[in-house]
N, C-alpha and C positions, 0 to 999 in steps of 0.2 A: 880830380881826386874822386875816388869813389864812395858812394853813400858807403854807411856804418853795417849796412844790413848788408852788403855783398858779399861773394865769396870773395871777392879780392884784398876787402879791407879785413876781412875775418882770419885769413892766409896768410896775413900779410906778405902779398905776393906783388899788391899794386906796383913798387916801385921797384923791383928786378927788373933785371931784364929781360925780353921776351926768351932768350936761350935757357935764361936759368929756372926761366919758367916753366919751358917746354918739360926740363930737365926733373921740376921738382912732380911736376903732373905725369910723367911715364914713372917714379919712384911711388907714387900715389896709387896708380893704376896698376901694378904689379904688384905692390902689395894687398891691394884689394882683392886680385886676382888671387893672390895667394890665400888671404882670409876663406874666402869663399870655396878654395880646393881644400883645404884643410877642415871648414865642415862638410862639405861634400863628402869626404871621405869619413867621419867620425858619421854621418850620419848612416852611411852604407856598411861600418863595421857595425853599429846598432844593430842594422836590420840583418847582418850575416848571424849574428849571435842570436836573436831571435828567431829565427828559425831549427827546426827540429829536426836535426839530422837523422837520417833512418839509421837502424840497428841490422845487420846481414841476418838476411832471411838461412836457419839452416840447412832450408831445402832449396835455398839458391844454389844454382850448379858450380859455381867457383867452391860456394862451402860444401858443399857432398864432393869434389871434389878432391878439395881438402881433407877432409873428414872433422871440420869446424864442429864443434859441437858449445853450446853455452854452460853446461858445467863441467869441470873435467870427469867427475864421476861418471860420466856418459861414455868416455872414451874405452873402446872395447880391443883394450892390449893384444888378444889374438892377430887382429885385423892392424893394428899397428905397433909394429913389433919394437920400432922404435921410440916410441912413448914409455920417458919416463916421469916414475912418481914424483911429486913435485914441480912438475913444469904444467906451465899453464899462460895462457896470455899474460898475467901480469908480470911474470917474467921474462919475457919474449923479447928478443932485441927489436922485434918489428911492431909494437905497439909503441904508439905514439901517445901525444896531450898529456894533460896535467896529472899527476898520481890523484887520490883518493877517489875519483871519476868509477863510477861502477862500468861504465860501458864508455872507449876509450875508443880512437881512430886508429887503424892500424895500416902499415906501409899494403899490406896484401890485397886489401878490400879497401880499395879508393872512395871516399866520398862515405864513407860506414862507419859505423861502430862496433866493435868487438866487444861482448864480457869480457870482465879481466880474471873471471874465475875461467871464462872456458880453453880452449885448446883446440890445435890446429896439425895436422903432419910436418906446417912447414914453423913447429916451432923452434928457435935459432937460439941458446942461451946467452943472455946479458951478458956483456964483458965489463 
């Protein structure tokens, strides 16, 4: 019989059998496994959300470009004939993440943020 302080007596696993043992110790160990991926992972979305995503530079060559500019009032309608009033990244089908966000990810500029007052040539209206 095993002392009081074991893991056997504390399990009460002493008098199983060795199979249901094996059985209740791999249900044991995958759940542990599992425990520890699930902070694993809560601890690595932590550290993604703390980080500070960069904003598109507008003399980045994708944004000249574009003709990306961070407020629409910049956008020089000669030079883009297709800009119209009222369009602007926050209505753009290609802006992505949460509304109220002043600078938001967008499908175009991977890994970036866009203002949501500025505009872009390849703006596409919301459906």
């Amino acid at each position: 019989m095993p002392g009081r302080d074991s893991a056997e007596f504390f399990l009460h696993i002493s008098g199983m059998p060795k199979s249901a043992q094996a059985a209740r110790s791999s249900r044991r160990n995958l759940l542990k496994g599992l425990a520890l991926a699930a902070a694993g992972a809560a601890v690595s979305a932590r550290g993604a959300r703390g980080a500070e995503t960069a904003k598109v530079d507008v003399h980045d060559s994708q944004a000249v470009a574009l003709g990306y500019v961070e407020n629409v009032s910049q956008v020089d309608p000669h030079k883009y004939p297709q800009y119209v009033p009222g369009s602007n990244c926050d209505n753009c089908l290609q802006l992505q993440g949460k509304p109220g966000n002043e600078y938001r990810p967008c499908a175009l500029f991977a890994g970036k943020l866009v203002a949501v007052s500025g505009w872009c040539s390849a703006w596409t209206a919301e459906m």
